[in-house]
N, C-alpha and C positions, 0 to 999 in steps of 0.2 A: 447268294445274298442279294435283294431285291434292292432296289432303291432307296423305301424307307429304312431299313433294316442298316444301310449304309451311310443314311444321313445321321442315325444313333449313335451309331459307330464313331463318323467322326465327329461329333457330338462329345462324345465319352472324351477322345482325345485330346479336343479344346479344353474340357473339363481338368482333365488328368494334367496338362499342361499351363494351364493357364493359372491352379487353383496351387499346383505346387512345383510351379517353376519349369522351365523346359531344360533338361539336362546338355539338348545338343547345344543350346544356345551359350551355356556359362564360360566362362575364359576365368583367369584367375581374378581372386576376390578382392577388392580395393578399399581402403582403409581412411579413416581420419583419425589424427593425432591430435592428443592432449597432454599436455603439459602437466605433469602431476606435483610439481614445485618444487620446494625447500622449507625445511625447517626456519624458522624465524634466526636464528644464530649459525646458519649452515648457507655454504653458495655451490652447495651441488649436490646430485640425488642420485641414484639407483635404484632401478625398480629388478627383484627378483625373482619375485612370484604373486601367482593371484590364484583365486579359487573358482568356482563358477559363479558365485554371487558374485563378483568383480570388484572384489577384496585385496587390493593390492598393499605387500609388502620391502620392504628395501633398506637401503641407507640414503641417508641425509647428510652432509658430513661441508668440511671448511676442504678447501684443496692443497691447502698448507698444511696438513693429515695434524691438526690443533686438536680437532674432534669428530667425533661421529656418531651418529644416534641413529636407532631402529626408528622405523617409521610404520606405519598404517594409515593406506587413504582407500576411499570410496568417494563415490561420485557424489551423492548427499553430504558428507561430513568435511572433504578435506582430506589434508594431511594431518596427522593428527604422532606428535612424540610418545614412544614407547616407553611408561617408567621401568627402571632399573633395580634390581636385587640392591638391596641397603650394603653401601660398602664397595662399590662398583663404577669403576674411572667410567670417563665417559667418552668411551673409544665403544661401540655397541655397533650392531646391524642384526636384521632380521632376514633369514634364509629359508623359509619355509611357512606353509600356514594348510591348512585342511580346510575342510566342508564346512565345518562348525565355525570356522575363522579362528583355531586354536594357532596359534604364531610359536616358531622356536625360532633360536638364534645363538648369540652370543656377546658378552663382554667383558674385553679383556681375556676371553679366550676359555671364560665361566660360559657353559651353557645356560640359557635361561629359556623357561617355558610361559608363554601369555597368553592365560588363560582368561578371558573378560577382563572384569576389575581384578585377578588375583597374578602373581608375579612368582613362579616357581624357579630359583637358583637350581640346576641340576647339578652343581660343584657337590653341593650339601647331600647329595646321595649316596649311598655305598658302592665306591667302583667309581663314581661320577668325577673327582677329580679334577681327570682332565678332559672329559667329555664335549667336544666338538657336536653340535648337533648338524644335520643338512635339508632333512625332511621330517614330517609327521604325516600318518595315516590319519583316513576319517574314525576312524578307533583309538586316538591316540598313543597310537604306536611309533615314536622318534627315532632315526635312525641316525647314526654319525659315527663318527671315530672317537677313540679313545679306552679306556681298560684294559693295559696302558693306553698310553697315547700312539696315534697310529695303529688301531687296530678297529676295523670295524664294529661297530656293535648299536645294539639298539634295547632302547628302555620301553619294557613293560609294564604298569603298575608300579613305577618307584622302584624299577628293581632292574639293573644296569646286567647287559647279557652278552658277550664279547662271542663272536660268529667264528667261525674259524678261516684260516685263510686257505687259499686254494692247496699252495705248498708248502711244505714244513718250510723250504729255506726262503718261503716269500717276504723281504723286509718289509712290509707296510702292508696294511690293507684299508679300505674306505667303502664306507657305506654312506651314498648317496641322495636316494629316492625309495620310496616301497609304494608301493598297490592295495588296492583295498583288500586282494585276497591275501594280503601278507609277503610276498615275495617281494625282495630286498635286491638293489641292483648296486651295483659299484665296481673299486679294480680291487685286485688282490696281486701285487707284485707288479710287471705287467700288462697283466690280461683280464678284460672285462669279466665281469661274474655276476650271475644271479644267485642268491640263496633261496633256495624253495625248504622251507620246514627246516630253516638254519643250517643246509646241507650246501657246501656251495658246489655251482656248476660252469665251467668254464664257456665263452661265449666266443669268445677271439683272444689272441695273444695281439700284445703290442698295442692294446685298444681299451678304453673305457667304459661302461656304462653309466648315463648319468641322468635320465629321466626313464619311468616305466609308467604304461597305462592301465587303465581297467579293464583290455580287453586283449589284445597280441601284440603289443609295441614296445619296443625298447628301443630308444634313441641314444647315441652317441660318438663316438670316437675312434680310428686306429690312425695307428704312423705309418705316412705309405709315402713312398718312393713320387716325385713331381715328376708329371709325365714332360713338361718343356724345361726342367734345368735339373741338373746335377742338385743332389742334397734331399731333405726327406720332410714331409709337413703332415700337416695333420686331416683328417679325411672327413669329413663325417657321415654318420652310417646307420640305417634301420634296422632291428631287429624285427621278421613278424611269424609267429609261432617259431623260433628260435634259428631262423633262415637268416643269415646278415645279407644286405642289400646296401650298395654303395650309392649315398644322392650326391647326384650330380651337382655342378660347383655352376654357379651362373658364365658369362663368356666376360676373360679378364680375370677370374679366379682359380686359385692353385690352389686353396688349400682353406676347411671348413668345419666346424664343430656346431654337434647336435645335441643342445642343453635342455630344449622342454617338449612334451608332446601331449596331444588330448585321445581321447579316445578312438578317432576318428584317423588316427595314423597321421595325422599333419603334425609334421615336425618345424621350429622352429630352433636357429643358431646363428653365427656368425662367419664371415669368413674373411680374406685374405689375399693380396697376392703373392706372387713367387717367394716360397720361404717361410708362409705364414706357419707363425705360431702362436697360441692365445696370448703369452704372457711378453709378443714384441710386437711392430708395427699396428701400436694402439691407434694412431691417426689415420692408418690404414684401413682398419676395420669397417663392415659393412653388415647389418643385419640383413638375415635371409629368411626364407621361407619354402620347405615341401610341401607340396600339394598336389597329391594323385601324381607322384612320378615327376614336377617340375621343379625346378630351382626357381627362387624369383629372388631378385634385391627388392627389398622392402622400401625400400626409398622409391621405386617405381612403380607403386601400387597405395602409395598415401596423398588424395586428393589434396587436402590442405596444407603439406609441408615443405611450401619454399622456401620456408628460413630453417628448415632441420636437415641435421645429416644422422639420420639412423643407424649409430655403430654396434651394436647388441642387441638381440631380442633372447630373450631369458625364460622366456614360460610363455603358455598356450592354453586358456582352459576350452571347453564343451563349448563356449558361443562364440568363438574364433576373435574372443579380443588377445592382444599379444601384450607383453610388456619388458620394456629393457630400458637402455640407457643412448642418448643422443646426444651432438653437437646441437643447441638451438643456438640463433645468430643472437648477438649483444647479452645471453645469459649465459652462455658456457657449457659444461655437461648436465643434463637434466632427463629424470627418468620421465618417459612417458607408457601411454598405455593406447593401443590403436583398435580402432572400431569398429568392424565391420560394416558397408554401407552396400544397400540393394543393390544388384547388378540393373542397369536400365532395361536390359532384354529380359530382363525378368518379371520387372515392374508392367512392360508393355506389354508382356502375355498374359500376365496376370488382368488386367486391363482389360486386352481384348476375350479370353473367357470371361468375364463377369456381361460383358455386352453379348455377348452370342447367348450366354443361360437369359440374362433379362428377357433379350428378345424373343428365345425359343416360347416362356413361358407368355410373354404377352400373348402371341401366335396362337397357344393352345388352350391359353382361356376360353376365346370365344367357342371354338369347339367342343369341350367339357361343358360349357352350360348349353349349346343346342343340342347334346346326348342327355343333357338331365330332362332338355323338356320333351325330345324329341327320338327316343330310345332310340329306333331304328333306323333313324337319318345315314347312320355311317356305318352298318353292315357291312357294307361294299369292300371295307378299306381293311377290315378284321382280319 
């Protein structure tokens, strides 16, 4: 390799570096928080999911459990209230939304589907009953419990479809999340399960599934043994082409659950100390963050939030915004939604490729026009 030959080269690498980011350079990704509100009649919120448009949906609710209402915010509109199936107390929350921004949920314990302006009761269905909704696909495909109640199933075309459970003597089963290719994740007795072609397939005992992606990932759950004190907590755990992988718990954490993930294998959930389990040590709680193998507290990677304490992160879509539920100071619990913001070593390479291309090209202007007047001035250099 000659000299020029080696200045193209690393030319190329400035380029390749500079134009999309230098991989040795990145450290975990750091965030700003937004406050996504309150309903007008509600003083506290939960964010549960969002889509990649950044479509978030949740509950709104009073904390003296008076009321509760589905919500829908985006960055343009607001928070904005979910109407209700005619005939429908108003104890409500939203659990789920797709590509299209199709929302399912519940009230009073009636699945309901929101569709644009249209409001589908899924009680009113055959089988629908007692139909629990948790997710829906970008096809419209809902998945949840119920037919009876407590048992996995999910709605096709208005038409209620009960999965089967892993074991004949499994009391309950729960369907969760599903993928665009259709593959349904949740527990069955138990032990986490995927259903592939409504066939279920056991993933772990003693564990859950409770998000899947579009491409090798299943995030979730098992009870496992706290390696510093006597008694048993909960773990959380990657699935990737059907391989379980235990993520690590940040330092001060015993114990941790893995509720959303995107395509990209980063998982997002909550965790815990000695003892944790989701449904005690609420003030305890901390959202977390996987990424490439790390554990992070989320609270230590959100530039703007001295007055937040991060206790849930709930979903994750494709452009790495997160969203869950916080302590904010003098407002109480309030869902937010966090932002991705450049890394500086990223911005500064990016920077300084754009000056090295400018330059190169100034350099070889004047060149390029003494070869147009002066063909064989630079033979030499051929």
């Amino acid at each position: 390799m000659d000299s020029r030959d080696a200045k193209h080269y690393l030319l190329f690498l400035v380029m390749t570096f500079g134009l999309f980011g230098n991989p040795i350079a990145y450290a975990a990704v750091q965030f700003t928080v937004r406050d996504i509100g309150v309903l007008p009649t509600d003083n506290a919120s939960f964010a549960r999911a969002l889509n990649d448009s950044g479509q978030v949906i949740g509950d709104s609710y009073n904390t003296d459990a008076s009321s509760s209402n589905a919500f829908r915010w985006s960055a343009g509109n607001g928070i904005e209230v979910l109407p209700l199936p005619s005939g429908s107390a108003s104890l409500a929350g939203a659990y789920g939304i797709n590509g299209a921004g199709q929302i399912v949920g519940a009230a009073n314990f009636r699945g309901v589907l929101w569709n644009g302006a249209t409001v589908t009761d899924l009680s009113a269905l055959p089988g629908g009953l007692n139909f629990v909704p948790f997710g829906i696909s970008d096809d419209a495909v809902i998945v949840g419990s119920g037919n009876p109640f407590e048992t996995a199933a999910y709605i096709r075309n208005g038409t209620v479809t009960a999965l089967p459970r892993l074991g004949q003597n499994d009391s309950f089963s729960r369907a969760l999340a599903i993928n665009g290719r259709g593959d349904i994740v949740g527990q069955s007795g138990g032990a986490a399960v995927i259903w592939v072609a409504d066939t279920p397939v056991e993933l772990a005992s003693n564990a859950s599934a409770r998000a899947i992606n579009d491409t090798n990932g299943i995030a979730g759950n098992i009870v496992s043994a706290i390696p510093s004190a006597p008694g048993q907590s909960f773990q959380a755990v990657l699935w990737v082409s059907g391989v379980m992988n235990l993520l690590s718990n940040p330092t001060g954490f015993d114990g941790s659950v893995a509720v959303g993930i995107n395509d990209a294998n980063t998982v997002v959930g909550f965790g815990g100390p000695v003892g944790f389990f989701p449904s005690r040590n609420q003030g305890a709680h901390r959202a977390l963050l996987w990424e490439n193998a790390m554990a992070y507290d989320l609270n230590s990677l959100v530039t703007n939030g001295d007055d937040w304490t991060l206790l849930e992160a709930w979903d994750i879509n494709n452009r790495g915004e997160i969203v869950g539920v916080g302590l904010r100071d003098n407002h109480g619990l309030r869902a937010f939604i966090l932002t991705p913001v450049p890394e500086p070593a990223r911005i500064w390479t990016m920077l300084f490729g754009a000056l090295v291309l400018l330059g190169t090209f100034r350099r070889r202007l004047p060149i390029a026009r003494d070869v147009r007047t002066n063909p064989h001035s630079h033979d030499a250099n051929i």
